[in-house]
C-alpha positions as CSV (number, residue, x, y, z in Angstrom):
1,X,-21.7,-28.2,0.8
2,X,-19.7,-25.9,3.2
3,X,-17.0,-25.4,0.5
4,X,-19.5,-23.8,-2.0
5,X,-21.3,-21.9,1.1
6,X,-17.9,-20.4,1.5
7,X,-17.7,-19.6,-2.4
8,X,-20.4,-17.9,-2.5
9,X,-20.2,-16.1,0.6
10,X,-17.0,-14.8,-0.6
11,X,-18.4,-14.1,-4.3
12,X,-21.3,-12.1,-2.4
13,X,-18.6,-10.1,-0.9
14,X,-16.7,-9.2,-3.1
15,X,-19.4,-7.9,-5.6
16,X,-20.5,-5.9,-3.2
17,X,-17.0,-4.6,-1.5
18,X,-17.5,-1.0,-2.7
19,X,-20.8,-1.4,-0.2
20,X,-18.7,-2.3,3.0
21,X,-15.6,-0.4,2.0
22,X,-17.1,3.1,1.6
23,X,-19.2,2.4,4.8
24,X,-16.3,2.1,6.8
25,X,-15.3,5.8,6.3
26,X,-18.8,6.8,6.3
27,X,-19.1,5.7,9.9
28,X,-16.1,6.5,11.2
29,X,-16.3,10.3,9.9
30,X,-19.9,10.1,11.9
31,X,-18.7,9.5,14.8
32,X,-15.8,11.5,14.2
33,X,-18.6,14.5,13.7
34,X,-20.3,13.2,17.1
35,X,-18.2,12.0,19.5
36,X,-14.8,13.1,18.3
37,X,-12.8,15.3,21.5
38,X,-12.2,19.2,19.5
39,X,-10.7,20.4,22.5
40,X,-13.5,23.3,22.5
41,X,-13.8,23.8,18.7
42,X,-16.6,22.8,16.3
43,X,-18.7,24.5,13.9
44,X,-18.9,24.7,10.1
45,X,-15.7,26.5,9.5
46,X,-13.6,24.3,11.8
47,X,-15.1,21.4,9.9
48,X,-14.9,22.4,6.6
49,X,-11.0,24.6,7.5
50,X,-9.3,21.5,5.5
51,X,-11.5,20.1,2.4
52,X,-9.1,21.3,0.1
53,X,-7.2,17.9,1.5
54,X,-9.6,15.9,-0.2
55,X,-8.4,16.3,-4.1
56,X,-4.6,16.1,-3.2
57,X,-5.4,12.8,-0.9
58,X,-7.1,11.4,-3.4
59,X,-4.7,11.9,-6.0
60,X,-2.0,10.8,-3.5
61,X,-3.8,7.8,-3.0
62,X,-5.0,6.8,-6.3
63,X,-1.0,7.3,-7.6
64,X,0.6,5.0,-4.7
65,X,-2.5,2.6,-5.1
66,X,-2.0,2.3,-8.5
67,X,1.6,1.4,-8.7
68,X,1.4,-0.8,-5.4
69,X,3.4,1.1,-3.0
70,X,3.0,2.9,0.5
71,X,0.7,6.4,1.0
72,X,3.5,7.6,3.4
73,X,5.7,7.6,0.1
74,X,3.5,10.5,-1.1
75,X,1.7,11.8,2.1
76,X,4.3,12.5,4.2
77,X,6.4,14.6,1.6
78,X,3.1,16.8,0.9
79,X,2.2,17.3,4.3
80,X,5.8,18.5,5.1
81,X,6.2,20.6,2.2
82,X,3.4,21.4,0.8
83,X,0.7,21.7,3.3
84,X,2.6,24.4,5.3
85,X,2.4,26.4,2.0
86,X,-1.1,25.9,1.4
87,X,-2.1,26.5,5.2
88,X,0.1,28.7,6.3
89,X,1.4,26.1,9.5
90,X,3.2,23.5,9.8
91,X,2.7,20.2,11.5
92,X,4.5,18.8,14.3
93,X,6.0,15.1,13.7
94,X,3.5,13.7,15.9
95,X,0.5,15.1,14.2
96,X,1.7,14.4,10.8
97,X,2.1,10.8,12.3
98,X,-1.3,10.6,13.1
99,X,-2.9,12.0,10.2
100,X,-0.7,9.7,8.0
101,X,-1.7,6.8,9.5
102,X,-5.0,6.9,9.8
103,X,-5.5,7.8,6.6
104,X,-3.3,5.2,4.9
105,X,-4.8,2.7,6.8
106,X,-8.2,3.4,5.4
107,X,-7.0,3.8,2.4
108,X,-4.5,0.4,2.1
109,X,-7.4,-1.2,3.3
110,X,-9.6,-0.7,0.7
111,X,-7.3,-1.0,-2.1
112,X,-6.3,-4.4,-1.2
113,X,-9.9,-5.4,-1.4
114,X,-10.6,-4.1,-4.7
115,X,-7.8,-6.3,-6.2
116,X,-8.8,-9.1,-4.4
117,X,-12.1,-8.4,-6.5
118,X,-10.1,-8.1,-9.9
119,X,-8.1,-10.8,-9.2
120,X,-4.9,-10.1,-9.2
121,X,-3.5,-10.7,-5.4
122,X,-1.2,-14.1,-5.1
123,X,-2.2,-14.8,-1.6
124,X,0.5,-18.1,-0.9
125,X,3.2,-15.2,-2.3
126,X,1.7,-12.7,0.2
127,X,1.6,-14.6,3.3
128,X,5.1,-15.6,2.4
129,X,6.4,-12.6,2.5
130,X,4.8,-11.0,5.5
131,X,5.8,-13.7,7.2
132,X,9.5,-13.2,6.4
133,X,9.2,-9.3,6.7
134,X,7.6,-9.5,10.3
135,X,10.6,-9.8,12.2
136,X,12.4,-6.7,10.3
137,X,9.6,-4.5,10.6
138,X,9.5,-5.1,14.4
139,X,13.0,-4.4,14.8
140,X,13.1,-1.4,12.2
141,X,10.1,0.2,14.3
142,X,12.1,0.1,17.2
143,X,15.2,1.5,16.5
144,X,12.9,4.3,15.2
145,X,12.5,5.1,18.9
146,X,16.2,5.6,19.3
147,X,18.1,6.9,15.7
148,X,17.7,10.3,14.6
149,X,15.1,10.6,11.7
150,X,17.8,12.6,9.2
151,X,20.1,9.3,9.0
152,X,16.7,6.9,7.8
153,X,15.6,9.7,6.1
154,X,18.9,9.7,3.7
155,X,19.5,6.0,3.6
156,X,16.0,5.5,2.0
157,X,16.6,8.2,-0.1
158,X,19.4,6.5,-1.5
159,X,17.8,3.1,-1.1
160,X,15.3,4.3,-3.4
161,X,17.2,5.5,-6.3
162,X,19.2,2.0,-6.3
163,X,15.2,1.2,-6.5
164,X,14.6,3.3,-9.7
165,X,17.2,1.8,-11.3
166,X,16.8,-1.8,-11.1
167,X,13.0,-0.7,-12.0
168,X,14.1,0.7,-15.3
169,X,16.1,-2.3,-16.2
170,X,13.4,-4.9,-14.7
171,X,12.1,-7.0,-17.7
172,X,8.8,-6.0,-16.6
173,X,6.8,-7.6,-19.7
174,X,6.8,-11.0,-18.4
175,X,3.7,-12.9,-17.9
176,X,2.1,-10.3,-19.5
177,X,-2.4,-11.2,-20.3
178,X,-3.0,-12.9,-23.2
179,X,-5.5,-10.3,-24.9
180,X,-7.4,-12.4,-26.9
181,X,-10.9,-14.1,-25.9
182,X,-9.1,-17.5,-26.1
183,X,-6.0,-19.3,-25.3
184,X,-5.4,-20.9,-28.3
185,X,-2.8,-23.2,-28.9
186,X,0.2,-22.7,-31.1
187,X,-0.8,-25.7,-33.5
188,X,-4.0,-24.1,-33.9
189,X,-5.8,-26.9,-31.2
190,X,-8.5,-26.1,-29.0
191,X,-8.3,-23.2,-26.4
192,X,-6.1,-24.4,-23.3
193,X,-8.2,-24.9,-20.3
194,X,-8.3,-22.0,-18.0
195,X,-8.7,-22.1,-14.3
196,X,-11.8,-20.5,-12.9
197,X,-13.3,-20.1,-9.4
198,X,-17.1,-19.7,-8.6
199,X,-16.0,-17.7,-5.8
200,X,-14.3,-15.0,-7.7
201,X,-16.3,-12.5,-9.9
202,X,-16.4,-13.3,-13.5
203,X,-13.9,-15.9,-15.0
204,X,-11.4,-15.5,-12.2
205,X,-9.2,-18.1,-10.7
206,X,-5.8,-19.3,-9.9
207,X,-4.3,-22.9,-10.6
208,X,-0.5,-24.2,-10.0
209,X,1.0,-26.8,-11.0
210,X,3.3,-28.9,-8.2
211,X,6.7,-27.1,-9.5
212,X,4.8,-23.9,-8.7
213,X,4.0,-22.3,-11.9
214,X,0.9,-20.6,-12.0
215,X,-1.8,-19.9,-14.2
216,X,-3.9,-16.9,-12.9
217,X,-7.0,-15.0,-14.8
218,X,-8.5,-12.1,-13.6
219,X,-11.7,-10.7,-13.3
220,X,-11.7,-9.3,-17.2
221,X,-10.3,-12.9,-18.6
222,X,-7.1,-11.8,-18.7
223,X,-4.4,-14.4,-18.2
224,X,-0.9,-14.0,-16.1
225,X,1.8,-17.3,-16.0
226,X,4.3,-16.9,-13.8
227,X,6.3,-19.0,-11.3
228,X,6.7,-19.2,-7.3
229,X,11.0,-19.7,-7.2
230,X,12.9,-16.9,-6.5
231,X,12.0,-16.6,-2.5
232,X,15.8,-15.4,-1.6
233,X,16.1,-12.6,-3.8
234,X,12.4,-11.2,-2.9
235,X,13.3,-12.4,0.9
236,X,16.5,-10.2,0.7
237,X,14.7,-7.2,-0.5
238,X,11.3,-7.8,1.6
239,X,13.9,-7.9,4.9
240,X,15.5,-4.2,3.6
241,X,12.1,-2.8,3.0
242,X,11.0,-4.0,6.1
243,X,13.2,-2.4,8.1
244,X,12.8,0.8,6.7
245,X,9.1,0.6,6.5
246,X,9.8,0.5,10.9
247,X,11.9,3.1,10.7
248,X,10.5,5.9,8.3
249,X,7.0,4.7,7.8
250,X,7.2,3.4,4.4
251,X,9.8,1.0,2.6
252,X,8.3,-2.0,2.0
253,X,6.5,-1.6,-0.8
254,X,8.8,0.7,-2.6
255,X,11.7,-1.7,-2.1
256,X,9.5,-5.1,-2.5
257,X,7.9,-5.1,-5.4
258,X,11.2,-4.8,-7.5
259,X,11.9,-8.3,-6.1
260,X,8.5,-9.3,-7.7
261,X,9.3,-8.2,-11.1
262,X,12.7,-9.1,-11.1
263,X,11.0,-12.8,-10.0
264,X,9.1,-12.9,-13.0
265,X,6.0,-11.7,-11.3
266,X,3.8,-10.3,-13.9
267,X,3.3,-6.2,-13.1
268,X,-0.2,-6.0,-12.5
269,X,0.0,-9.1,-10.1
270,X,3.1,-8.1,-8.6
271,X,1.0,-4.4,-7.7
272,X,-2.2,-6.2,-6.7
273,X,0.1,-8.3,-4.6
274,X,2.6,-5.6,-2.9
275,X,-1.3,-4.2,-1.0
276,X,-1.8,-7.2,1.1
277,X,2.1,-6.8,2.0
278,X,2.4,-3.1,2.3
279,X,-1.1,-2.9,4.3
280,X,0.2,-5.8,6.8
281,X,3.6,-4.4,7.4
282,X,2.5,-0.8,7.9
283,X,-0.2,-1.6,10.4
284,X,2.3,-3.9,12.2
285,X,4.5,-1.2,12.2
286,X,2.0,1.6,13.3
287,X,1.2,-0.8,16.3
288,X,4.8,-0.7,17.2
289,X,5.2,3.1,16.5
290,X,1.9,3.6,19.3
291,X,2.5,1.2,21.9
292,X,6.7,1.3,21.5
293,X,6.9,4.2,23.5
294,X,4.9,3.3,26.4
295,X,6.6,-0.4,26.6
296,X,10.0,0.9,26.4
297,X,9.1,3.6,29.2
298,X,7.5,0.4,31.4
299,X,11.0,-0.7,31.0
300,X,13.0,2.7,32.2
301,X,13.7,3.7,28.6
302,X,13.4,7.7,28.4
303,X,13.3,10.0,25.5
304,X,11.0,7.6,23.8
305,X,8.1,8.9,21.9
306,X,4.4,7.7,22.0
307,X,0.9,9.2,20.3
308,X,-2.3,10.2,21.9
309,X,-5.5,10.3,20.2
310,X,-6.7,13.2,22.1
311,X,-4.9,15.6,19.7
312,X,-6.0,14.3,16.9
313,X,-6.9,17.1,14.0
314,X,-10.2,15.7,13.3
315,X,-11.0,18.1,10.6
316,X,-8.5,16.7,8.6
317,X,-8.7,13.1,8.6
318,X,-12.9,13.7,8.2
319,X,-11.6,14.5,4.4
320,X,-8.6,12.3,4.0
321,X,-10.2,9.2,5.0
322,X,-12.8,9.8,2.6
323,X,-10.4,10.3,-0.2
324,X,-7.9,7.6,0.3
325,X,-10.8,4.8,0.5
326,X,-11.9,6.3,-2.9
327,X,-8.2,6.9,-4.1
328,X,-8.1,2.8,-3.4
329,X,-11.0,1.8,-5.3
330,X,-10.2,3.3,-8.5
331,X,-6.3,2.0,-8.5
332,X,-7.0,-1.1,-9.8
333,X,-9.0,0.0,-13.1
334,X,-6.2,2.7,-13.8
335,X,-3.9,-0.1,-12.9
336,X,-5.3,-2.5,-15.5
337,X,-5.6,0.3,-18.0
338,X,-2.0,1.7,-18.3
339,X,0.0,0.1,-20.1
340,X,3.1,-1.8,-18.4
341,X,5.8,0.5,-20.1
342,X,3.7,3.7,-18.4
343,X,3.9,1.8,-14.9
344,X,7.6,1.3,-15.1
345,X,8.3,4.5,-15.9
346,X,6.2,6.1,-13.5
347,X,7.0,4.3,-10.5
348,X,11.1,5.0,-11.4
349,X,9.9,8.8,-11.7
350,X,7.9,8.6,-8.6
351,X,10.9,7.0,-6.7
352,X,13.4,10.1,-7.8
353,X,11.1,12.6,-6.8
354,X,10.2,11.0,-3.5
355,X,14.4,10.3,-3.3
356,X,14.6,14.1,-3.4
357,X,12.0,14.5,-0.9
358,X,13.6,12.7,1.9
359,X,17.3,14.5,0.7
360,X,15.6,17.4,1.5
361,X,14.0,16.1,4.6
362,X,17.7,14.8,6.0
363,X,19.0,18.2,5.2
364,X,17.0,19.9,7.7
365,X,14.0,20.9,5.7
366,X,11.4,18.6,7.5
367,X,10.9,17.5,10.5
């Protein structure tokens, strides 16, 4: 009886996610309004100086969404060199920090839910690899405190284009949905038996067999087989992308989910995936990245840096939140829309033009 309490609990919950998810920014941009320390300002026009934010954010957030990788990949580019064209100033490291990562966390946050919903997360493969990322993350994030920004900034760069590559030559077709109404076997039999959950929304559900291949339908009946084995080489990349997603704020996802596909993990489980890992690593590593600098100054470690709430640009984030959550929702429907070909070669495109970025940025023109 508790099992099926617990089913439909969680069935209850995720039809009515979009409920809980966009009151989460709701509230927070109240009290924001109410209780939030302006330093003196206020008003309409200091509230309303930065709603332009909310179109590029949610752009930003329903591009990285969709293809499974960090917000930092796309924020942190736009706010350095873009948003000093747009508002005529530019933002100091620690402010673009904070706006960054309170809004991706918003926005991770609700993404990962919504493919929870649709089905298409592989928890066991998740927990896996945050578990086997934590340790790099940790140690990437503090090394941050003491290795100049230009030298992370390049290496990722470059990391990244290795990263387009192998993404272009990924045989990302495998395990790709059956699109008929039925599984239907080859010698013309009856359907094959398909798992299903009564705590997922519509036909969802997951089964595996004891050599870890899986059989996994989504909320729309689609059907994904795939295969657990190839830990090492998605261990390997995980650790890489870990470390980086310490050190420059995002990594893990952009380096990860290559290891996915190159696994065999089907595309739109390998994205759906990637959220629970990217979310988990970058709130582990914006942890570090706050309370770093005040540990290692308990120790007699100077030059450290360290963030304070109190300078927070409130009118930003009261538009950026907003947009990321909703950025997050849609991802998985234009996810499971585009065709697998159109993902490929967007997220190779997307990883050249952010590889440019960060050139730029370890040249001197960012922060």
């Amino acid at each position: 009886m508790s099992a099926t309490r617990s089913q439909r609990l969680q069935k209850s919950f995720l039809k009515y996610q979009h409920i809980f998810v966009f009151a989460a920014p709701a509230v927070f941009v109240a009290l924001v309004l109410f209780a939030a320390p302006t330093g003196g300002s206020g008003g309409v026009d200091y509230w309303l100086e930065y709603w332009w934010l909310f179109p590029f954010f949610l752009l930003g957030a329903t591009t990285v969404n969709t293809v499974g990788i960090s917000g930092s990949a796309l924020f942190v580019p736009f706010l350095i060199f873009i948003f000093p064209l747009l508002a005529g100033e530019t933002l100091t490291p620690e402010t673009l920090v904070k706006v960054e990562l309170i809004s991706e966390s918003f926005g991770l946050s609700a993404s990962s839910i919504a493919f929870i919903q649709y089905g298409l997360v592989d928890r066991r493969l998740a927990l896996t690899i945050v578990v086997g990322s934590v340790p790099f993350v940790i140690a990437g994030a503090l090394l941050s405190f003491f290795i100049p920004e230009p030298l992370f900034h390049a290496a990722l760069g470059a990391a990244l284009l290795v990263a387009g590559y192998l993404m272009l030559n990924a045989d990302i077709g495998h395990g790709e949905p059956d699109e008929s109404d039925d599984a239907v076997a080859a010698d013309g039999g009856a359907p094959a038996e398909l798992p299903d959950d009564d705590g997922k929304l519509g036909p969802a559900g997951v089964d595996a067999t004891e050599e870890g291949e899986v059989t996994r339908v989504d909320r729309e009946g689609d059907t994904y087989e795939y295969s657990w084995s190839g830990y090492l080489e998605r261990f390997a990349n995980y650790s890489v992308g870990g470390t980086f997603q310490g050190l420059a704020g995002f990594g893990s996802g952009e380096l990860g989910i290559i290891s996915q596909l190159r696994t065999g993990v089907p595309t739109r489980v390998a994205i759906g995936t990637n959220h629970i890992i990217v979310a988990t690593t970058a709130i582990l590593a914006s942890l570090v990245h706050v309370f770093g600098g005040a540990i290692l100054g308990a120790f007699g470690v100077g030059g450290v840096h360290s963030l304070s709430l109190a300078s927070t640009p409130w009118n930003m984030v009261v538009f950026t939140v907003p947009a990321t959550v909703t950025g997050g929702q849609i991802a998985p429907y234009v996810s499971n829309a585009l065709d697998t070909g159109t993902i490929q070669k967007g997220v190779a495109g997307l990883f050249a033009a952010i590889s440019a970025a960060l050139f730029l940025m370890a040249g001197g023109a960012g922060i």
